[in-house]
C-alpha positions as CSV (number, residue, x, y, z in Angstrom):
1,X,-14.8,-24.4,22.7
2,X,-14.2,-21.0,24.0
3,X,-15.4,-18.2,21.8
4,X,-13.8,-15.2,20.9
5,X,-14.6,-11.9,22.5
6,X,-17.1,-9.8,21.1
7,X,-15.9,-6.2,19.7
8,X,-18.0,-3.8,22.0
9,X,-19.4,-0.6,20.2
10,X,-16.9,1.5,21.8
11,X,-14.0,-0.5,20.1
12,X,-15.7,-0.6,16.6
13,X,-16.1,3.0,17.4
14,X,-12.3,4.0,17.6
15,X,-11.6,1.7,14.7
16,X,-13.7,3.5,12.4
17,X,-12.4,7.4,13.6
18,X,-8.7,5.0,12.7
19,X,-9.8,4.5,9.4
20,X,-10.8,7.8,9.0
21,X,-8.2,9.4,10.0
22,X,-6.2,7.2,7.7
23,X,-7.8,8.2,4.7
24,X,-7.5,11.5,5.9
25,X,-3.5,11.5,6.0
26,X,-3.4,9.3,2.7
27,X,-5.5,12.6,0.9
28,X,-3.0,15.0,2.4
29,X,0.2,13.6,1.0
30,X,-1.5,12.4,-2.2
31,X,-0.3,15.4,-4.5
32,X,3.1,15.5,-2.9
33,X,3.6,12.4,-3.4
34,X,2.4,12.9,-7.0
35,X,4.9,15.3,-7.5
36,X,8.0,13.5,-6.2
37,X,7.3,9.9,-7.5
38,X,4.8,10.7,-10.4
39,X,7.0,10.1,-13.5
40,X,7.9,6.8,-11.8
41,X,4.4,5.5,-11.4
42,X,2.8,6.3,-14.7
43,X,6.2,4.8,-16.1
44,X,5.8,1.4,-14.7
45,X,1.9,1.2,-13.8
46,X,1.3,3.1,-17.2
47,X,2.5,-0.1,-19.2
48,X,0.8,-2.4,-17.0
49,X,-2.0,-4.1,-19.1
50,X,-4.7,-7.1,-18.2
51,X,-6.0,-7.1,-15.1
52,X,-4.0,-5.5,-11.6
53,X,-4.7,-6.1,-8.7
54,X,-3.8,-2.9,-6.5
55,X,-3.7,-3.7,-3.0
56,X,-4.5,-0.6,-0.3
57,X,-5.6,1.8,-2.9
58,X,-6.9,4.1,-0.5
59,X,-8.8,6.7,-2.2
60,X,-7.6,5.9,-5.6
61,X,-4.2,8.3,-5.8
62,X,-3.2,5.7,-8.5
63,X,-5.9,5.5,-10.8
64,X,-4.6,8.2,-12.9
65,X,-2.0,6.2,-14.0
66,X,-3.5,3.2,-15.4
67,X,-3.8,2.5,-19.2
68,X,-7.5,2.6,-20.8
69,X,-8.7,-1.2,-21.1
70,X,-6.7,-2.1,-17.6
71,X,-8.7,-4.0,-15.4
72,X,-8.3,-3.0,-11.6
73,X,-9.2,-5.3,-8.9
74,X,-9.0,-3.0,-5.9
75,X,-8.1,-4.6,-2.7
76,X,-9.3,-2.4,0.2
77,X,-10.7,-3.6,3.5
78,X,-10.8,0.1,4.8
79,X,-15.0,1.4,3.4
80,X,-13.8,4.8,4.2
81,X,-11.7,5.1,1.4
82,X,-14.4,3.2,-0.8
83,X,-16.4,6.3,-2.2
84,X,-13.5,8.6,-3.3
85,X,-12.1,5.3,-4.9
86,X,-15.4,4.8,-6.9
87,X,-14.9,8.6,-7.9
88,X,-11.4,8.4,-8.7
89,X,-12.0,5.6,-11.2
90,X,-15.1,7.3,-13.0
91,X,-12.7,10.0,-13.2
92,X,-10.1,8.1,-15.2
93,X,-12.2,5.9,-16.7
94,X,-10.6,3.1,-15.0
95,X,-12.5,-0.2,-15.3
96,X,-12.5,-0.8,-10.9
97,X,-13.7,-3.4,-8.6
98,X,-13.7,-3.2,-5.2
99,X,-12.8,-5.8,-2.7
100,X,-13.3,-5.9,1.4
101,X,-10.8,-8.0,1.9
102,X,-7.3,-8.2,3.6
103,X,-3.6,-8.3,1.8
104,X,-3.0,-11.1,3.7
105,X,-5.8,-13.6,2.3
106,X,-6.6,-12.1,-1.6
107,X,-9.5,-13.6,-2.8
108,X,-7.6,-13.9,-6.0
109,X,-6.2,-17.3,-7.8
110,X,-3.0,-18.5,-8.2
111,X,-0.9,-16.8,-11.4
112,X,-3.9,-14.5,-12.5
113,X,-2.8,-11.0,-12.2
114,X,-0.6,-9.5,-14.9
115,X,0.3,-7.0,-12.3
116,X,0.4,-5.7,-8.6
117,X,0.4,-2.2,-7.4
118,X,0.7,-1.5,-3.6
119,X,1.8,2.1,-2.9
120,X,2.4,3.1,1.0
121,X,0.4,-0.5,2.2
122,X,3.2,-2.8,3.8
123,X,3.7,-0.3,6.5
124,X,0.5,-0.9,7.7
125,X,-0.2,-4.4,7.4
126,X,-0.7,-6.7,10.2
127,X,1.6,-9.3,8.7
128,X,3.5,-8.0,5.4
129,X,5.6,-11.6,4.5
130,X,1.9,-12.5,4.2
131,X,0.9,-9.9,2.0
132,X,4.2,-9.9,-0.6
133,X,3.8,-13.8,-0.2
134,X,0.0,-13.2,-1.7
135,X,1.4,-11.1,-4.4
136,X,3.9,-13.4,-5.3
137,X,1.0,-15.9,-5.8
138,X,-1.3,-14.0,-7.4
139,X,1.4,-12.7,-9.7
140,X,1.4,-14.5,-13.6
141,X,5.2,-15.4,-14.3
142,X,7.0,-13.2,-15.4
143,X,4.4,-9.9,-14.0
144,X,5.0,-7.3,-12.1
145,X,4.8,-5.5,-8.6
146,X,5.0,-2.1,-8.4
147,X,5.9,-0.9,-4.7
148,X,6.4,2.3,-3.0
149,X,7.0,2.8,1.0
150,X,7.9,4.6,3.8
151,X,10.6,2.8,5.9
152,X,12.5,3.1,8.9
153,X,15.6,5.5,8.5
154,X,19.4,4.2,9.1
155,X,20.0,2.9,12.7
156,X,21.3,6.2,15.0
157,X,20.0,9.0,12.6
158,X,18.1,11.6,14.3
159,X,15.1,10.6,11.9
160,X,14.9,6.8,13.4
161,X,15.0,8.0,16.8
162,X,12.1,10.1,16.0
163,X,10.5,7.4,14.1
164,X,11.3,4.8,17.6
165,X,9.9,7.8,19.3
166,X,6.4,8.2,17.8
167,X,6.0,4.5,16.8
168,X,3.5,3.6,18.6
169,X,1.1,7.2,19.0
170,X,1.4,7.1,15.1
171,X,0.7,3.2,15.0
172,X,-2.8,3.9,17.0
173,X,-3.7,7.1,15.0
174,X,-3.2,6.0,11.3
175,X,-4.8,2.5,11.6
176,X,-2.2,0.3,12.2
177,X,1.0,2.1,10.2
178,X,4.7,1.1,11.4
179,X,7.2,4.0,11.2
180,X,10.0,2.1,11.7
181,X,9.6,-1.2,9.4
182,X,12.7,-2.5,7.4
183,X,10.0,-3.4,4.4
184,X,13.2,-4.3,2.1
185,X,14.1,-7.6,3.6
186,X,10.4,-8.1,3.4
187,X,10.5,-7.8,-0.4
188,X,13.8,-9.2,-1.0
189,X,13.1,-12.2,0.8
190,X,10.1,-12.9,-0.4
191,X,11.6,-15.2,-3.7
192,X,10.8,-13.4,-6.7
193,X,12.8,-13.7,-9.7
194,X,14.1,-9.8,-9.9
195,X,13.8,-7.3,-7.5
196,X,15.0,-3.5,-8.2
197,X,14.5,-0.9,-5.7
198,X,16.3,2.4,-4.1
199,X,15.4,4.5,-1.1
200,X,15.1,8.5,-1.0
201,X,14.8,11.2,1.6
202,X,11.4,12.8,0.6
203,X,12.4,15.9,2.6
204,X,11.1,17.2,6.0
205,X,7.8,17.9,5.1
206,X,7.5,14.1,5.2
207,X,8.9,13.9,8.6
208,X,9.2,10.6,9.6
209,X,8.1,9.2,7.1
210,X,10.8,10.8,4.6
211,X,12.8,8.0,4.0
212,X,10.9,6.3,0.9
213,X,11.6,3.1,-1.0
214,X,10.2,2.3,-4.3
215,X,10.9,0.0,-7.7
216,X,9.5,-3.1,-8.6
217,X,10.1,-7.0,-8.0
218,X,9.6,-9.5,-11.1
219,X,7.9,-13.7,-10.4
């Protein structure tokens, strides 16, 4: 049986100035994001109760949201963000666990969750049907997925040909993350019961990441 190569110290090396680099860019957006989608997220994560698990919670932009008594498995494979999570959570008084494990295999049983939060995750996943499949499954009837994420721009706009452009320099630098991903048909085919969602044009600063989707999808 042939075994699988070894990563050399070198490659574990650039994959840990990746991951810090992502958290890096996540902290940098965190407050405008706050500002253009705020009202949306403490609207729908607010009223989430139980136990949620948020997948990709970086270094906890979200906890602020959560409702006192909410139960939040965190989902993050990424130990650079794992600290300022922690912190974010004391700060909120969010009840938090942390999990190093990836969207695509959540160590959590079927129909448990009474909710799922990902906010700007599918755009860096290595597989997201796998992930949206996983929080489909995870997902209690009838609960709730709260998403937000960047997405590819309209076919022959000058922002997708600058998103085309940088794909892959930005895929290396922020750990994995597509520019250009039509995460929509992701969610929309992934068979939940409701799905509700509309895109916006977050402005230049966001450059090519401006065009945003967000809204929910019911099991």
């Amino acid at each position: 049986m042939a075994r699988a190569p070894r990563t050399t110290p070198a490659q574990l090396g650039r994959a840990r100035v990746r991951s810090w680099v992502e958290s890096k860019i996540l902290d940098a957006g965190a407050a405008q994001i706050h500002e253009l989608h705020g009202d949306r997220k403490a609207a729908v994560i607010g009223a989430m109760t139980g136990t949620v698990v948020e997948i990709g919670p970086g270094t906890g932009p979200n906890m602020q949201y959560y409702a006192p008594g909410v139960k939040v498995v965190a989902v993050e494979p990424n130990p650079n963000m794992h600290t300022s999570l922690r912190a974010a959570a004391v700060e909120h008084d969010v009840d938090l666990e942390i999990r190093t494990v990836q969207g695509e295999r959540i160590d959590v049983d079927d129909a448990t969750a009474d909710g799922v939060v990902a906010t700007l995750v599918l755009c860096g996943v290595d597989d997201p049907d796998a992930v949206v499949g996983e929080v489909r499954r995870i997902l209690k009837p009838g609960g709730t997925y709260f998403f937000l994420e960047h997405v590819a721009a309209p076919p022959g706009t000058a922002t997708r040909r600058i998103q085309d452009l940088v794909h892959r320099p930005h895929r290396w630098l922020a750990n994995g993350c597509e520019t250009n991903r039509d995460t929509a048909s992701v969610i929309d085919r992934a068979g939940f019961s409701t799905v509700d969602h509309d895109t916006s044009d977050a402005g230049i600063s966001f450059a090519y990441t401006r065009i945003q989707l967000i809204g929910t999808a019911i099991r």
